[in-house]
C-alpha positions as CSV (number, residue, x, y, z in Angstrom):
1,X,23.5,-125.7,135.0
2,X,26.0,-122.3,135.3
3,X,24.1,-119.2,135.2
4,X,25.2,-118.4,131.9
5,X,23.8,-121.4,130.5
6,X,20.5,-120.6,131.8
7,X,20.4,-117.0,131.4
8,X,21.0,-118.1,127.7
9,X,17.8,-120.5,128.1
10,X,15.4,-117.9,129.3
11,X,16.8,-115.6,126.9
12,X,15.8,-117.5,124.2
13,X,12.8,-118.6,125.7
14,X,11.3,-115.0,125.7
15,X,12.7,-114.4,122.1
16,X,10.6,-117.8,120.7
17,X,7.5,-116.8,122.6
18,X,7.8,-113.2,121.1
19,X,8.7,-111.0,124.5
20,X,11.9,-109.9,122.2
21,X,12.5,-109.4,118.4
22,X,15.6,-108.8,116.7
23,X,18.4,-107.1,118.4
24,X,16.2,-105.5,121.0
25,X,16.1,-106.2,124.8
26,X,18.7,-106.7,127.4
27,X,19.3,-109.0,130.5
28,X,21.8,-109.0,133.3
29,X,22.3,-111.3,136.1
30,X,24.3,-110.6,139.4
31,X,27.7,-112.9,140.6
32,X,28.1,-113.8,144.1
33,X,31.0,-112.4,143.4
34,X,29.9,-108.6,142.9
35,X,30.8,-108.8,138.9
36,X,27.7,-109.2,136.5
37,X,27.1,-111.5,133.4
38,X,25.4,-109.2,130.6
39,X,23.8,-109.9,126.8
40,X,26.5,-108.5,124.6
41,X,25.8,-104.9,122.5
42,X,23.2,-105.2,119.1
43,X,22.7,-109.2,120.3
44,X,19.7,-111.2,119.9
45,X,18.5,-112.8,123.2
46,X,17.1,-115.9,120.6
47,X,20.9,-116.1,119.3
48,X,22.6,-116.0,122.7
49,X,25.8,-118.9,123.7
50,X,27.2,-118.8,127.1
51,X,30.8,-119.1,126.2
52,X,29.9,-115.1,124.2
53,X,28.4,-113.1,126.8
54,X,29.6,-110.2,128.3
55,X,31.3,-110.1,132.0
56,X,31.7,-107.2,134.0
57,X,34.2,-107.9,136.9
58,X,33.6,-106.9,140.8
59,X,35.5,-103.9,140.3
60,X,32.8,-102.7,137.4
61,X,35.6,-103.1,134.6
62,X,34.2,-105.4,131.6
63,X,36.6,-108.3,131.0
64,X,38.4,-109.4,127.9
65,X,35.3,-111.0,125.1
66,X,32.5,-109.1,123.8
67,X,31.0,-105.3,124.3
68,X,27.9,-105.3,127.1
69,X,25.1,-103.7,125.7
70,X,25.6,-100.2,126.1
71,X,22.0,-100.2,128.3
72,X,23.9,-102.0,131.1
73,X,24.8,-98.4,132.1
74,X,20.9,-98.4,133.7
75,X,21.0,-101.9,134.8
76,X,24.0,-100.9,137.1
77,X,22.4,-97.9,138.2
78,X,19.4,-100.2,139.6
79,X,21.4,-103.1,141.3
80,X,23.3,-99.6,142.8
81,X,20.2,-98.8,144.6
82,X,18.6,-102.3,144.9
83,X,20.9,-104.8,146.5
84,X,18.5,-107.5,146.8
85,X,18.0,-107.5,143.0
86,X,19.5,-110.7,140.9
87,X,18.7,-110.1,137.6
88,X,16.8,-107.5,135.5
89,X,15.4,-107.8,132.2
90,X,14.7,-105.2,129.4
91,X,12.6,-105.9,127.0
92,X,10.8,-103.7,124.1
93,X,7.5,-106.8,124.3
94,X,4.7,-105.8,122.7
95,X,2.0,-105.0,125.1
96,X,3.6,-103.3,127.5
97,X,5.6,-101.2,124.9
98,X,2.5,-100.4,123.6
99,X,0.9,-99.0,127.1
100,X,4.6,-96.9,127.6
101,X,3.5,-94.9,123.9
102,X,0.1,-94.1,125.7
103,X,-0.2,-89.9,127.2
104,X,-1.6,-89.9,130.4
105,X,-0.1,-92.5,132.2
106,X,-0.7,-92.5,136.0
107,X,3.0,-91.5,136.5
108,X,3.6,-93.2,140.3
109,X,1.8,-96.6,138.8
110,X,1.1,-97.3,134.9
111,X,-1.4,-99.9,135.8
112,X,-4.2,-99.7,137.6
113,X,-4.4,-103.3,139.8
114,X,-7.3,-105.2,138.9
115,X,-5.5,-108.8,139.8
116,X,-4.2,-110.1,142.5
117,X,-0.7,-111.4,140.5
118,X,0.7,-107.9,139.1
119,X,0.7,-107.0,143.0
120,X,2.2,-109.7,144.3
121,X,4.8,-110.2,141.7
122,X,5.0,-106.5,140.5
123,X,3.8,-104.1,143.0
124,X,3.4,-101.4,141.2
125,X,4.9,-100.0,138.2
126,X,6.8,-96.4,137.9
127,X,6.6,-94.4,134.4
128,X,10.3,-93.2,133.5
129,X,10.3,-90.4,131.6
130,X,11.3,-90.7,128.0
131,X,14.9,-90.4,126.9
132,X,16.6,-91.2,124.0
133,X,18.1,-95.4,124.4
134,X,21.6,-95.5,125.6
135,X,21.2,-91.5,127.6
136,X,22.9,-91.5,130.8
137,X,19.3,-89.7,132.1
138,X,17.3,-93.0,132.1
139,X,19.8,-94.5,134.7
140,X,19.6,-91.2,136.8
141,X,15.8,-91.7,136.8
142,X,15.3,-95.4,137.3
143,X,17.6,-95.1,140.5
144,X,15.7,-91.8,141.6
145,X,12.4,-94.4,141.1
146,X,13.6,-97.5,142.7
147,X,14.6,-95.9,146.3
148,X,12.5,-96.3,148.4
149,X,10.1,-98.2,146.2
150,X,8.9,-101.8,146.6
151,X,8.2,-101.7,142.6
152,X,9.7,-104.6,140.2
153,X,9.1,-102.9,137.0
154,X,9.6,-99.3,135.5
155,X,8.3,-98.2,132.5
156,X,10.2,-96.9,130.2
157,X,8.0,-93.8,128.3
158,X,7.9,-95.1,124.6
159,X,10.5,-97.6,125.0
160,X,9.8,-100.4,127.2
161,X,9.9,-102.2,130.3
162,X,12.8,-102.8,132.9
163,X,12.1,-105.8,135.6
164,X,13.9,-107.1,138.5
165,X,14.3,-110.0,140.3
166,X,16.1,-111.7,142.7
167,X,17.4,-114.2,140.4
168,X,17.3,-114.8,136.7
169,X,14.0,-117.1,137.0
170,X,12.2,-114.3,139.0
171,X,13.0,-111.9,136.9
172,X,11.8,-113.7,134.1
173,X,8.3,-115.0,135.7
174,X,7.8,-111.6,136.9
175,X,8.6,-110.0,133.2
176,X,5.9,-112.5,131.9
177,X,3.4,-111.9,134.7
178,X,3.3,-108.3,133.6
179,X,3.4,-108.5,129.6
180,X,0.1,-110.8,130.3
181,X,-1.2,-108.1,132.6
182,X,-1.0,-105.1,130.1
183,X,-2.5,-107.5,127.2
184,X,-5.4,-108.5,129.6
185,X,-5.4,-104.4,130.2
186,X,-5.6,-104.0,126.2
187,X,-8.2,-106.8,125.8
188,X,-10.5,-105.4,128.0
189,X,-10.1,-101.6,126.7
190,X,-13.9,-100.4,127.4
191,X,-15.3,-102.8,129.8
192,X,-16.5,-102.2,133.1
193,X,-13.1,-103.6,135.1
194,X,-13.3,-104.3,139.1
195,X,-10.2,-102.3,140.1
196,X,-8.8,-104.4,143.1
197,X,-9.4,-101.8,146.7
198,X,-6.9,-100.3,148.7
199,X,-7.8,-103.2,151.3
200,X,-7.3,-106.2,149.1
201,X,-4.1,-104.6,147.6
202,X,-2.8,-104.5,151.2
203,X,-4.2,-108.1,152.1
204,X,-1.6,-108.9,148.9
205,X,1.3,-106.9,150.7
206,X,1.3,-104.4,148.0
207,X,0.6,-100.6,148.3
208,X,3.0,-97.8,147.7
């Protein structure tokens, strides 16, 4: 299977299960080659075709075929500043939209490990500061964020979520990994939570 063909299956995949509605989200994936494969602008990752996305060549100059989302602009400005990264996907899914319209947020790490999978897959998780979608700023911030940071995720203050990975199914697994982790976070709103230590958070690699 190319990777546009199955960057086109996951894409759909989080649209059926919900983890993207309407014209909302972005994905990207990385060629060997340097250049990038990108969800066209004001597309619908349920409503994808391989043969339609957008291409961005080594030298950073889209090629001939459809507009890449105009958020690619902050997707570049990650893989800048992250060379190991693959793939990264945006998406607006509910839970974790929901916890970036929260005040208060811890801004170095927006949740609080109490399991043992948000570390190992996620790390941590940054709070970007809010900007209107499409502003230059966000890219300028999630680059500021992700040097020197072990983090695969950012959250985007009253927006969303932006993941990495080092490949399009990483990515993915680790976006899904975390949208569970801020619905368990919802779902147990009020309870008495064991909050993993600074020891066991180590023994997972994590720590920031």
């Amino acid at each position: 299977m190319s990777a546009a063909d199955r960057m086109v299956l996951l894409c759909r995949s989080l649209f059926d299960r919900g983890y993207s509605v309407g014209g909302a989200g972005n994905v990207s994936v990385r060629n060997p080659d340097g250049g990038f494969i990108v969800t066209p602008t004001g597309s619908s990752l349920g409503r994808l075709s391989a043969d339609a996305l957008s291409v961005i060549g080594a030298d950073g100059e889209p090629l001939p075929g459809p507009k890449p989302s105009k958020e690619f602009a902050f997707h570049r400005a990650l893989y800048d500043v992250r060379p190991q990264a693959g793939a990264i996907v945006h998406l607006h899914s509910t839970y974790l939209t929901a916890l970036s319209c929260l005040e208060g947020l811890p801004r170095n790490n927006a949740i609080r490990p109490f399991t043992p999978y948000y570390v190992m897959r996620i790390g941590h998780m940054p709070v970007i500061p809010y900007s209107r979608p499409g502003s230059p700023q966000i890219g300028l911030d999630l680059a500021a964020a992700a040097q020197g940071s072990s983090a695969q995720a950012f959250l985007l203050a009253s927006h969303g979520v932006v993941v990495l990975g080092r490949d399009i199914d990483d990515a993915v697994n680790n976006a899904e990994e975390l949208e569970e982790t801020a619905k368990l976070q919802f779902i147990l709103c009020g309870e008495k939570l064991h909050y993993l230590t600074e020891a066991e958070i180590a023994e997972l690699g994590g720590g920031y």
